[in-house]
N, CA, C and O atoms as a GROMACS GRO file, in nm:
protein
  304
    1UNK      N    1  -8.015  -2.986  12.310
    1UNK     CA    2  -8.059  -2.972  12.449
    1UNK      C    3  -7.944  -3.011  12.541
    1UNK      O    4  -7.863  -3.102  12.520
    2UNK      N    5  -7.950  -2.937  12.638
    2UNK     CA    6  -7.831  -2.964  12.704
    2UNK      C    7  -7.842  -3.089  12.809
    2UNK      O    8  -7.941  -3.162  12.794
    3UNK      N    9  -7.760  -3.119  12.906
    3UNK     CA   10  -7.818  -3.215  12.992
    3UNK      C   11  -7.911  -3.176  13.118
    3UNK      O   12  -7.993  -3.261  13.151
    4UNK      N   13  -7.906  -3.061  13.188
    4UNK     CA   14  -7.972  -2.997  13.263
    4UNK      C   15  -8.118  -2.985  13.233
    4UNK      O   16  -8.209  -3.014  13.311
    5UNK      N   17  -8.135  -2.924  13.065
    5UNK     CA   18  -8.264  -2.945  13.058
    5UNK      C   19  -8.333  -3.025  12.994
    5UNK      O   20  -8.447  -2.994  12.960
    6UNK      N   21  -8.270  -3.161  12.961
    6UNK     CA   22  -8.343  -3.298  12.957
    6UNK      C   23  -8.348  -3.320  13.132
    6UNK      O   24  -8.463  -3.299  13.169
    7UNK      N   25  -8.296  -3.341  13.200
    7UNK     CA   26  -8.313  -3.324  13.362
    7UNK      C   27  -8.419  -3.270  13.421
    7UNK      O   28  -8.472  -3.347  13.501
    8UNK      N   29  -8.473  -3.156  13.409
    8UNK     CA   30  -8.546  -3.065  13.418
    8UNK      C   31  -8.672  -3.130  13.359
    8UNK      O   32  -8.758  -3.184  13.428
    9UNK      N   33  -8.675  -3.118  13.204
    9UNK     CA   34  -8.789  -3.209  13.166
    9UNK      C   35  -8.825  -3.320  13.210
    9UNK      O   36  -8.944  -3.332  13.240
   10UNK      N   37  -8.725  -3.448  13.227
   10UNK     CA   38  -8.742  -3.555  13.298
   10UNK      C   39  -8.818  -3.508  13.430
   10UNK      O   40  -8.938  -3.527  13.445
   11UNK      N   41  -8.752  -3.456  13.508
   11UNK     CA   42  -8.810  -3.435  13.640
   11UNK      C   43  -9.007  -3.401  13.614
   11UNK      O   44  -9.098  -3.466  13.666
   12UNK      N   45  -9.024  -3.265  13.505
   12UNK     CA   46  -9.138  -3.215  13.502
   12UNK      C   47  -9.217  -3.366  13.449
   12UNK      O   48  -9.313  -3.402  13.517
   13UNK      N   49  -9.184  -3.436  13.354
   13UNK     CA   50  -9.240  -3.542  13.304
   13UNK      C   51  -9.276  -3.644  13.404
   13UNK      O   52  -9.386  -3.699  13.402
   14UNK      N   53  -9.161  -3.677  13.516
   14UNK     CA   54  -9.205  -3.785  13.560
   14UNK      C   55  -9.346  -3.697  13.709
   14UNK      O   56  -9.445  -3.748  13.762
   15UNK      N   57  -9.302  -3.596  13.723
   15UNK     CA   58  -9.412  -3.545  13.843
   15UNK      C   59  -9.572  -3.489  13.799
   15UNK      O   60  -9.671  -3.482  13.872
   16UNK      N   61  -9.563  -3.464  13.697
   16UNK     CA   62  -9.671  -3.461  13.564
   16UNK      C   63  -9.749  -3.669  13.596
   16UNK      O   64  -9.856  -3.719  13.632
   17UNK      N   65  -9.650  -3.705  13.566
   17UNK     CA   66  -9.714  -3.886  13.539
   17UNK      C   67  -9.793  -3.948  13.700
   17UNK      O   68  -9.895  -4.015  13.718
   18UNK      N   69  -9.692  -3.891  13.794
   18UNK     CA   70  -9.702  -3.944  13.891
   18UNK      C   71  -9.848  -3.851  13.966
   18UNK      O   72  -9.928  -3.912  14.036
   19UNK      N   73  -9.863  -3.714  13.940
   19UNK     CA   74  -9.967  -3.666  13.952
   19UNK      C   75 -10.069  -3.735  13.928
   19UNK      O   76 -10.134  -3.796  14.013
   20UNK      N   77 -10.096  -3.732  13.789
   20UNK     CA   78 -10.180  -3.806  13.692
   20UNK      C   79 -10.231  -3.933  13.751
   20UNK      O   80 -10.339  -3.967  13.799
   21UNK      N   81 -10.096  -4.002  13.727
   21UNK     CA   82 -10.140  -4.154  13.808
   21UNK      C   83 -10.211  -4.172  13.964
   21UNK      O   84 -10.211  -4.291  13.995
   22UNK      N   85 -10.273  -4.082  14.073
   22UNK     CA   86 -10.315  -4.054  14.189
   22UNK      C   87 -10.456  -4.134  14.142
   22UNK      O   88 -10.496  -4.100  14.031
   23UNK      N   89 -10.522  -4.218  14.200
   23UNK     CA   90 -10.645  -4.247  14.173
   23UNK      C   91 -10.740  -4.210  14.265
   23UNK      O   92 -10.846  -4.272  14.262
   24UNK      N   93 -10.723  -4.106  14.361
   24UNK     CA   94 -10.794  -4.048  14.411
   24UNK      C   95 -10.962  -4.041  14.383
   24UNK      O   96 -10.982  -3.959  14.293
   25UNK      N   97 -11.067  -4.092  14.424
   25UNK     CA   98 -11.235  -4.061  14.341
   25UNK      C   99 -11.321  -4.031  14.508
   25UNK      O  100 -11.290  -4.095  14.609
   26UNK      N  101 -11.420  -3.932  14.504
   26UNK     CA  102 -11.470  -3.919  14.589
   26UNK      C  103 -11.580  -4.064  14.586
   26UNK      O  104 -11.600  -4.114  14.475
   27UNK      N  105 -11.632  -4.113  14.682
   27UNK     CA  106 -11.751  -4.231  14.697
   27UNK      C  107 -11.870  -4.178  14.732
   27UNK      O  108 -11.872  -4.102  14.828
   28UNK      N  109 -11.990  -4.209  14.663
   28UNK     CA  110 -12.134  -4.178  14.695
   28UNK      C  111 -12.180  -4.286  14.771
   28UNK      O  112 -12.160  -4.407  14.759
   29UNK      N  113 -12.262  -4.206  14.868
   29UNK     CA  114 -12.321  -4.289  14.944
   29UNK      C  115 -12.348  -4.353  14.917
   29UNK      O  116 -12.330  -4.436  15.006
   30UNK      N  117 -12.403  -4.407  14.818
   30UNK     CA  118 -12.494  -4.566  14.763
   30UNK      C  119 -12.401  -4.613  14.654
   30UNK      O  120 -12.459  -4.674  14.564
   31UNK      N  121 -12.298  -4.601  14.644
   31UNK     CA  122 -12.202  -4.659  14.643
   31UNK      C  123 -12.106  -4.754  14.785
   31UNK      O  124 -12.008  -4.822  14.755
   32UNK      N  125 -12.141  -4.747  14.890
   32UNK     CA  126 -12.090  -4.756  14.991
   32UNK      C  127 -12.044  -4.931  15.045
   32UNK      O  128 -11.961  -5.009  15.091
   33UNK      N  129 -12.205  -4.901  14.981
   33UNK     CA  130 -12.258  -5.083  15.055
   33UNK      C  131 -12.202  -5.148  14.950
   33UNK      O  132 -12.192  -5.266  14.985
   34UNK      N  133 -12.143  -5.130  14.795
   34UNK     CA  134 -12.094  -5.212  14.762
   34UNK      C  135 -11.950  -5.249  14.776
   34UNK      O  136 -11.901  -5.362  14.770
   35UNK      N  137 -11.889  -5.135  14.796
   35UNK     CA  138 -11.701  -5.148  14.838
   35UNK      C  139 -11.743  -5.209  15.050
   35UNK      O  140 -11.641  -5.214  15.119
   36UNK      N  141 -11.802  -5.224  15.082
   36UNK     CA  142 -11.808  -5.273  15.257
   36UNK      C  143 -11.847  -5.392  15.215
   36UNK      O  144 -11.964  -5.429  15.220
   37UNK      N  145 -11.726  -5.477  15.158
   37UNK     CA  146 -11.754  -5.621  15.170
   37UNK      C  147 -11.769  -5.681  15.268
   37UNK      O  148 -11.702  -5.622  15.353
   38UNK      N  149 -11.829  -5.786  15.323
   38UNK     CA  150 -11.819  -5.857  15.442
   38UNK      C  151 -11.676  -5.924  15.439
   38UNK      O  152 -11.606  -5.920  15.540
   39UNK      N  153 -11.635  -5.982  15.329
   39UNK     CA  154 -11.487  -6.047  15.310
   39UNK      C  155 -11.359  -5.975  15.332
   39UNK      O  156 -11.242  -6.012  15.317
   40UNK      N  157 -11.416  -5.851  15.376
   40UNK     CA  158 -11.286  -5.730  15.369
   40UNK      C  159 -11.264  -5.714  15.497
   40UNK      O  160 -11.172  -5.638  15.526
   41UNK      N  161 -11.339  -5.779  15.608
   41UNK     CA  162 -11.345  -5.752  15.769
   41UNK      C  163 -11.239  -5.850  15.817
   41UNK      O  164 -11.245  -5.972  15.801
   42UNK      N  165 -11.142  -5.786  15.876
   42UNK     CA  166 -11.046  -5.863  15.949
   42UNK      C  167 -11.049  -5.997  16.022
   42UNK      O  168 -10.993  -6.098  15.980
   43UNK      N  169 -11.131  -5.989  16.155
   43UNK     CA  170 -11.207  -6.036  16.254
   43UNK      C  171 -11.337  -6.006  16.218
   43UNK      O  172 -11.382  -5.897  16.185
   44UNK      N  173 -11.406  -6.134  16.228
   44UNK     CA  174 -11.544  -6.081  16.186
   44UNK      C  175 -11.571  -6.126  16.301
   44UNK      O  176 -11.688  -6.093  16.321
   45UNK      N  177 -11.530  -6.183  16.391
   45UNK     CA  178 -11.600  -6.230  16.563
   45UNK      C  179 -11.475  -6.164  16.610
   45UNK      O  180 -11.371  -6.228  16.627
   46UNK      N  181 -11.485  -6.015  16.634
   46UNK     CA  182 -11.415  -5.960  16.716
   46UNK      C  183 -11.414  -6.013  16.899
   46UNK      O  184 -11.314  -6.022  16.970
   47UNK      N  185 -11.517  -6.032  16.926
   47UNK     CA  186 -11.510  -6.072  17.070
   47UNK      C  187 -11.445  -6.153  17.107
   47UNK      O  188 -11.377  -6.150  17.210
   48UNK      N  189 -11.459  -6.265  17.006
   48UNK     CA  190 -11.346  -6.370  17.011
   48UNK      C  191 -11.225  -6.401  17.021
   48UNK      O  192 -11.169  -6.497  17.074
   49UNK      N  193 -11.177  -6.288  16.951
   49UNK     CA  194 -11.046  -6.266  16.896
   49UNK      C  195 -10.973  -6.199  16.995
   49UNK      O  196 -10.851  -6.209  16.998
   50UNK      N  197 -11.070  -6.093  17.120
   50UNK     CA  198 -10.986  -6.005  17.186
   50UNK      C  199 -11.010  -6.129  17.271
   50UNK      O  200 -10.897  -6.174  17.290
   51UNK      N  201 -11.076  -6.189  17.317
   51UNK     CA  202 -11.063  -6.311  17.428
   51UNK      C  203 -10.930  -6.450  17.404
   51UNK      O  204 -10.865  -6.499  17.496
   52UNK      N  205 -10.924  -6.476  17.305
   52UNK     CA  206 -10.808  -6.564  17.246
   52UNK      C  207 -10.722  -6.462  17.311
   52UNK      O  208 -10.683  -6.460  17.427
   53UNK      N  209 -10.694  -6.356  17.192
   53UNK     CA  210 -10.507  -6.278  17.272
   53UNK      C  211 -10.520  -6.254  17.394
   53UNK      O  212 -10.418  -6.234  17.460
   54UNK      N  213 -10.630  -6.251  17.449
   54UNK     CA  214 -10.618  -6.227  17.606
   54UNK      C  215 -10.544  -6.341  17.688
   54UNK      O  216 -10.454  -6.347  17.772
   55UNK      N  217 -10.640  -6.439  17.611
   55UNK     CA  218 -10.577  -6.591  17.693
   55UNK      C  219 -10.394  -6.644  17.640
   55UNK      O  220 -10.313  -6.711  17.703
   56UNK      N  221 -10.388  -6.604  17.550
   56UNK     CA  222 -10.258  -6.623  17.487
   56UNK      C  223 -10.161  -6.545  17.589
   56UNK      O  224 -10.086  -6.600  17.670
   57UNK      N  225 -10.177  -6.400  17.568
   57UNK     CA  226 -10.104  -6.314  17.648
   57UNK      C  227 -10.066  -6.343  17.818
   57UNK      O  228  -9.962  -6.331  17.884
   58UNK      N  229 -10.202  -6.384  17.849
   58UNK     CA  230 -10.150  -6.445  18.006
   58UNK      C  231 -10.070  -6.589  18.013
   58UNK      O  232  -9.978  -6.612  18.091
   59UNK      N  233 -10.132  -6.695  17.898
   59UNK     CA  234 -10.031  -6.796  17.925
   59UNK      C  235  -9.931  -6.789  17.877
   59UNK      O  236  -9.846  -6.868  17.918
   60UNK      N  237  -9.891  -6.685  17.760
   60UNK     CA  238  -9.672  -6.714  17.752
   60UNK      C  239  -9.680  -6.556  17.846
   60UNK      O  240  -9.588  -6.495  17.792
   61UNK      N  241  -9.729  -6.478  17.936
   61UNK     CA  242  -9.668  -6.359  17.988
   61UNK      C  243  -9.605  -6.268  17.922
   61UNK      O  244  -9.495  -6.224  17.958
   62UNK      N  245  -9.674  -6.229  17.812
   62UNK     CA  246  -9.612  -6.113  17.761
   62UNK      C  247  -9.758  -6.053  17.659
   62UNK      O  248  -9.871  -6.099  17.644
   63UNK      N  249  -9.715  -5.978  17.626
   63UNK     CA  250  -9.868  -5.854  17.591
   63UNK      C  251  -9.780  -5.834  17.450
   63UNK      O  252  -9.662  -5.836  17.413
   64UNK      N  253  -9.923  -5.813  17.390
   64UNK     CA  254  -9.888  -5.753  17.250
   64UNK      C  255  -9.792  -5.826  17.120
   64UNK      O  256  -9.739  -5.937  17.129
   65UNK      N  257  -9.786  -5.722  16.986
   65UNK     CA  258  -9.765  -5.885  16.888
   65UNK      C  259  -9.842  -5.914  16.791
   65UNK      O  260  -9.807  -5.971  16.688
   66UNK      N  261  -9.968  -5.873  16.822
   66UNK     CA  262 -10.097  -5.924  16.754
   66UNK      C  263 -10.106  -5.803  16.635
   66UNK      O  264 -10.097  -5.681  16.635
   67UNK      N  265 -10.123  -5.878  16.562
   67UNK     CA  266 -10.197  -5.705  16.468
   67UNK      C  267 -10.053  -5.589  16.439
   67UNK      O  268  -9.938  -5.628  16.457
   68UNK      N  269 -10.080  -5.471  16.400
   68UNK     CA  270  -9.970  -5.347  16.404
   68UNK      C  271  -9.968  -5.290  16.491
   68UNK      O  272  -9.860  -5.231  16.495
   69UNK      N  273 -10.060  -5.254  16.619
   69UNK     CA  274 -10.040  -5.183  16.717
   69UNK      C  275  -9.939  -5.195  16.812
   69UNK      O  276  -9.922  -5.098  16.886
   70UNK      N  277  -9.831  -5.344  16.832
   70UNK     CA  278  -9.724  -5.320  16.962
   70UNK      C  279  -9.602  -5.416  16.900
   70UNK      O  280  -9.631  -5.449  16.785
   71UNK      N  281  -9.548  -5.440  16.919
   71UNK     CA  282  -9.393  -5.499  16.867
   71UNK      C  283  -9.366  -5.652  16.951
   71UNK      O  284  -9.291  -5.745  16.922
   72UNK      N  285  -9.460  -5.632  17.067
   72UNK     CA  286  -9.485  -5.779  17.159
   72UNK      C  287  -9.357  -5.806  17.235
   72UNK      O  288  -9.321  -5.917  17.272
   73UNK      N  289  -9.283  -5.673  17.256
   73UNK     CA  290  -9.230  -5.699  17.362
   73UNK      C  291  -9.281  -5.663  17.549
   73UNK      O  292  -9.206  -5.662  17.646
   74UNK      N  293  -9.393  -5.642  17.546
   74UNK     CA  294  -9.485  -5.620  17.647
   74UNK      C  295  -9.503  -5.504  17.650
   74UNK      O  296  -9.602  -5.474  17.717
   75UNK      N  297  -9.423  -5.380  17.583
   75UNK     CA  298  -9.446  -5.226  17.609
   75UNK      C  299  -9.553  -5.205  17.511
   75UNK      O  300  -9.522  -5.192  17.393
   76UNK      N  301  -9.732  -5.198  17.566
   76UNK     CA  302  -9.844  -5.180  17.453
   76UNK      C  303  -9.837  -5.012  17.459
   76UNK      O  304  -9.910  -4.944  17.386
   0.00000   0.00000   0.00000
C-alpha cells in the first residue's frame, strides 16, 4: 500500500469513528421530567440574581460580566 492510500484510509477510518461516535438520541416526552433536574438550573431565584447584578452594576459603574452574554466592559 502506498502512503496516499493508507492516508486515504486513515482519513475514511477516522470520519467513519467520529460519525459513529455522535450520540445524538431523540427524547420522549416522558422522558423529559427525568433529564429537567432541578440541580441543573443555574439561578434557581432568578429575580434575585437580576436584582444583585443590578445593584453591583450601579455601584462599581459598569454593566455586564455576568454570565456569557457581555465581556463587562459596559458595551451589553
Amino acid at each position: 500500500m502506498t502512503t496516499i492510500t493508507r492516508r486515504v484510509l486513515g482519513f475514511v477510518f477516522a470520519a467513519a469513528a467520529a460519525i459513529g461516535a455522535v450520540g445524538c438520541a431523540a427524547v420522549q416526552p416522558w422522558q423529559r421530567g427525568r433529564l429537567a433536574d432541578p440541580c441543573m438550573i443555574f439561578d434557581a431565584d432568578s429575580t434575585r440574581v437580576a436584582y444583585i447584578t443590578h445593584w453591583q452594576e450601579a455601584r462599581e459603574g459598569s454593566a455586564g460580566g455576568y454570565g456569557v452574554q457581555s465581556g463587562g466592559c459596559g458595551c451589553k
